[in-house]
C-alpha positions in Angstrom: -9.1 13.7 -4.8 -5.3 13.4 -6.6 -3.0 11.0 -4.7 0.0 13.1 -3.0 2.6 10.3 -3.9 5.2 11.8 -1.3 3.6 12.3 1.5 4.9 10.5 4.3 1.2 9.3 5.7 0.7 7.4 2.6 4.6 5.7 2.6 3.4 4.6 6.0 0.2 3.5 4.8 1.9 0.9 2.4 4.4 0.3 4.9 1.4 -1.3 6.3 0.2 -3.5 3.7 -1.3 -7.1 4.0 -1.6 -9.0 1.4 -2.9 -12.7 1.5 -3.8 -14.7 -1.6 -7.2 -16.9 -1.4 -6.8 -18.4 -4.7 -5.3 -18.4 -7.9 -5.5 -20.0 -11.7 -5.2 -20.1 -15.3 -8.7 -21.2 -17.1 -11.4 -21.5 -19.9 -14.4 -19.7 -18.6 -17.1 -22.4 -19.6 -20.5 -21.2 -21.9 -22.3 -20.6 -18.3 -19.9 -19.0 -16.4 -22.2 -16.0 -15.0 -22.8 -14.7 -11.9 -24.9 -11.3 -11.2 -25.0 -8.7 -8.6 -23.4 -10.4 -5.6 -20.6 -7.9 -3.5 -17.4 -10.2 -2.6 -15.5 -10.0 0.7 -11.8 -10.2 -1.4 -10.6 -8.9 -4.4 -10.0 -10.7 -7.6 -7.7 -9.7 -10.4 -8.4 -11.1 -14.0 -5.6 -10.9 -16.3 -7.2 -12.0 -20.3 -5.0 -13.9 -22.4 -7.9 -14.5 -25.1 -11.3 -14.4 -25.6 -14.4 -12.4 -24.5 -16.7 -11.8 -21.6 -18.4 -9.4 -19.8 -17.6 -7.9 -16.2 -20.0 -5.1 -14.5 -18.5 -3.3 -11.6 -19.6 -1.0 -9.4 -22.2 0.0 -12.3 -19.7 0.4 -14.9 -19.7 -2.4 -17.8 -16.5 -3.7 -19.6 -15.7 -6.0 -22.0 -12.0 -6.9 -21.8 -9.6 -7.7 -24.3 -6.7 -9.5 -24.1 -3.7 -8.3 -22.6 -5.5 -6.1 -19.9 -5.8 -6.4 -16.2 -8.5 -6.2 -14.8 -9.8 -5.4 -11.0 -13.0 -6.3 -9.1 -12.5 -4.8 -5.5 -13.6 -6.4 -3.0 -17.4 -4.7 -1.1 -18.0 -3.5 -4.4 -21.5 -4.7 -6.1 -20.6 -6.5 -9.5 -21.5 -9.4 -12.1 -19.8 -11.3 -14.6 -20.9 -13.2 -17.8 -19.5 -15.1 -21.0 -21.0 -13.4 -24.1 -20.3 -16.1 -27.0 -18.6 -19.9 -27.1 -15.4 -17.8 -27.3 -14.6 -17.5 -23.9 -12.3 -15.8 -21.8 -8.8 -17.5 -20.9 -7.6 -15.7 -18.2 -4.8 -16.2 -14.9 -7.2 -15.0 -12.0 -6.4 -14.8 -8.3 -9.0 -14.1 -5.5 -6.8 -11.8 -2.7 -6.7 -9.7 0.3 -4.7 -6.6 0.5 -5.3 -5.0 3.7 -4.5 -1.6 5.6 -5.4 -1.8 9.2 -8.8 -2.0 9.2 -9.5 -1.1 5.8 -8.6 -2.9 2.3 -6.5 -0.8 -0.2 -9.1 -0.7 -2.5 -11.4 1.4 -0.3 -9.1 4.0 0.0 -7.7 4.2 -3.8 -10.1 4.9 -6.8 -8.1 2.6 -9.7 -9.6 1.6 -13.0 -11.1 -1.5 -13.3 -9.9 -2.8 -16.2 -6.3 -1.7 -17.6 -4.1 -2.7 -20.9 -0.5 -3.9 -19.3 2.6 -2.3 -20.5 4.7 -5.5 -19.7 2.5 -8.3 -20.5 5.1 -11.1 -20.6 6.2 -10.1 -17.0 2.9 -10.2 -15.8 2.3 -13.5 -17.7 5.4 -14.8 -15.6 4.3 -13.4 -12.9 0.6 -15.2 -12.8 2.2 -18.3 -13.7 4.4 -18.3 -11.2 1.6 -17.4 -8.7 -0.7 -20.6 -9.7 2.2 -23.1 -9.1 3.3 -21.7 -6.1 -1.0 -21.5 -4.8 -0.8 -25.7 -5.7 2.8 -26.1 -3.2 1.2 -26.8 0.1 4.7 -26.1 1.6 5.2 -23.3 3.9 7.7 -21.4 1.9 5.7 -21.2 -1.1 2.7 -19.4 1.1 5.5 -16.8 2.0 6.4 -16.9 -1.7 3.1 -16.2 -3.0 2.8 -13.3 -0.8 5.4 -11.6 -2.5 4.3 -12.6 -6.3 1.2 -11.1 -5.3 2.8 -7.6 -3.9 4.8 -7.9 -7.5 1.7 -7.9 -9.2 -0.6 -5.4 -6.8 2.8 -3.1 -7.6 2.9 -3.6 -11.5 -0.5 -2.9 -11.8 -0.7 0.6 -9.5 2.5 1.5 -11.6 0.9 0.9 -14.9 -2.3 2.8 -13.2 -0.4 5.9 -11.9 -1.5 8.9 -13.0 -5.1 7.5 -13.0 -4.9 6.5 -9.4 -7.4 9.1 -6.8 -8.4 8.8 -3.1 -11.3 7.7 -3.1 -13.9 10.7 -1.9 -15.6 8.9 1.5 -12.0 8.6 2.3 -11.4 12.4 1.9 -11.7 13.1 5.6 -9.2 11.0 6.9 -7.1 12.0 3.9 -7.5 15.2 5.6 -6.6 14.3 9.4 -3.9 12.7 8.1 -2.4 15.4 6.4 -2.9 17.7 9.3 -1.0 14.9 11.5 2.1 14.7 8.6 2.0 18.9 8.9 2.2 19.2 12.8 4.4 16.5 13.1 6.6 17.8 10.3 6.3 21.3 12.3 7.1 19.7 15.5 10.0 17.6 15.1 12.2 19.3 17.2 9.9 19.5 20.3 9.0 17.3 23.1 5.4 16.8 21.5 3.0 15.0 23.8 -0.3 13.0 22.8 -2.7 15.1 24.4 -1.1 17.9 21.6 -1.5 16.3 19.2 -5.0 15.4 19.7 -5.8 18.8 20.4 -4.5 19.4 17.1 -6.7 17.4 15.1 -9.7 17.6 17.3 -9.8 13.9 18.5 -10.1 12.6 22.2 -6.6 11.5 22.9 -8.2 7.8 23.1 -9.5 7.9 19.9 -6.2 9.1 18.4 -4.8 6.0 19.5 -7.1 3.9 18.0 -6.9 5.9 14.8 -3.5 5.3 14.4 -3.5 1.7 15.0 -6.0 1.0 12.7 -4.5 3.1 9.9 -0.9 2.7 10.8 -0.8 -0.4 13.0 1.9 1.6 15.4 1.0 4.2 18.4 1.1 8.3 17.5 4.2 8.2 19.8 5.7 5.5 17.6 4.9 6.9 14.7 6.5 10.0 15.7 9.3 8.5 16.3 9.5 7.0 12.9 9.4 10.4 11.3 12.5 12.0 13.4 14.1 8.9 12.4 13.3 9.6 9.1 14.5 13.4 9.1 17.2 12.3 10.9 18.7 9.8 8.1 17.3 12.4 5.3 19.8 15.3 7.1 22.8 12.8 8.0 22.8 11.7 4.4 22.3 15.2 2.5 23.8 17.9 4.6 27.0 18.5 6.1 25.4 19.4 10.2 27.1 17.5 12.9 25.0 14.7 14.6 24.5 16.8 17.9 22.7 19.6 15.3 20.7 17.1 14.0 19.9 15.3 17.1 18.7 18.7 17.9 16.4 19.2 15.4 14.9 16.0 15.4 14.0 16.7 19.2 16.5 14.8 21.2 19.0 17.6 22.8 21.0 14.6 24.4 23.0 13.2 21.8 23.3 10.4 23.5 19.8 9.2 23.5 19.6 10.3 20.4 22.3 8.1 19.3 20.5 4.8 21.1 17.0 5.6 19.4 18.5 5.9 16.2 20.2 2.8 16.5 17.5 0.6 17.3 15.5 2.0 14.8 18.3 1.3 12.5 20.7 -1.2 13.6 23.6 1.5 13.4 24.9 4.8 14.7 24.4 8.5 13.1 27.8 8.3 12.1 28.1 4.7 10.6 24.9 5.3 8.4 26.3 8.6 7.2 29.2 6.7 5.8 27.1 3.8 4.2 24.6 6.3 2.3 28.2 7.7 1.1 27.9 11.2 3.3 31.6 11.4 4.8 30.9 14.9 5.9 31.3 15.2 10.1 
């Protein structure tokens, strides 16, 4: 299934990213390096700076060249061997990269193994990410977290157009869509749980669960989120006074509209119309 890159579900989705790394270093992959058919708990990214080897994942065989990038998801059946004395040199990392209950990797179908437009930013960036993985300071664990987002980021960037949702993730892909539509055709009515359940045939309980394990808010919150959103896209692109918008983002006091829009964003209507460069009333 393609991957709808503006839908708001999957914004949300990534909103909701957890990354942690496990481990991470440059090496010389000895004569016996070899393990077969074993199905890791984390995900490991290889990145080859010279010589050869042999990865099987999922089935598929590749034998990398330098320069490429290459991905072994995590609960995915795979093996890994060195073919000749010349053996890989690669920066690897062993990570987690998580999405409410799931890992990101069992919702997006990637290739395994990809050549790397900017190969001396992703050499930075893997260097960067062994020396901080050796700091046992606190700040380099924060750090780390976000070489690691740099490098999950640079490598579904490279991987666009090749990216899919995975097909056992095709139902919820579906759900969620339905949930982005009604919510999208809703905005400017007092929607209730119970309606939206109804909506997407799910017991009212359930829903809740479903979104906090896909979105880690309530549906409620998460509606919220999207008037807010609506409300910022209108306030910064059209020229409707903040009591029209308020109005069609389902608050007909302006008020309260005004106080939910400013905890959400630390501002009123009117003061984040004139950062975003709207002056229009």
């Amino acid at each position: 299934m393609t991957l709808d890159r503006s839908s708001t579900y999957m914004a949300e989705l990534m909103q909701n990213l957890q990354v942690n790394l496990v481990e991470a270093y440059y090496t010389k992959c000895w004569p016996e390096w070899r393990e077969l058919d074993y199905i890791p708990s984390y995900n490991k990214f290889y990145f080859i700076c010279d010589g050869e080897g042999w990865l099987k994942i999922g089935g598929k065989e590749f034998y990398p060249k330098a320069g490429q990038l290459c991905l072994m998801p995590a609960h995915v059946e795979q093996s890994y061997s060195s073919i000749s004395a010349n053996t890989f040199h690669k920066y690897w990392c062993h990570f987690n990269a998580a999405i409410g209950e799931l890992d990101l990797f069992q919702w997006l179908e990637v290739p395994y193994c990809l050549d790397i437009r900017n190969k001396e930013q992703l050499l930075a960036l893997f260097h960067e990410l062994t020396m901080l993985h050796k700091d046992s300071s606190y700040v380099s664990r924060i750090r780390e977290k976000a070489v690691l987002l740099e490098i999950i980021a640079l490598f579904l960037a490279d991987a666009d157009t090749l990216i899919r949702v995975l097909p056992e993730r095709k139902d919820d892909i579906k759900r969620l869509k339905q949930i982005e539509a009604f919510i999208e055709d809703h905005l400017s009515e007092p929607v209730t749980l119970e309606q939206l359940a109804k909506h997407v045939h799910l017991h009212p309980n359930y829903l809740v669960r479903y979104f906090n394990k896909h979105f880690a808010v309530s549906p409620l919150k998460y509606l919220n989120r999207e008037r807010m959103r609506k409300a910022k896209t209108l306030l910064g692109t059209t020229s409707l006074s903040v009591k029209q918008i308020a109005e069609q983002v389902g608050y007909p006091d302006t008020n309260h509209f005004a106080k939910a829009f400013r905890r959400e964003s630390s501002c009123s209507p009117t003061e984040y119309r004139m950062q975003v460069g709207n002056p229009n009333p």
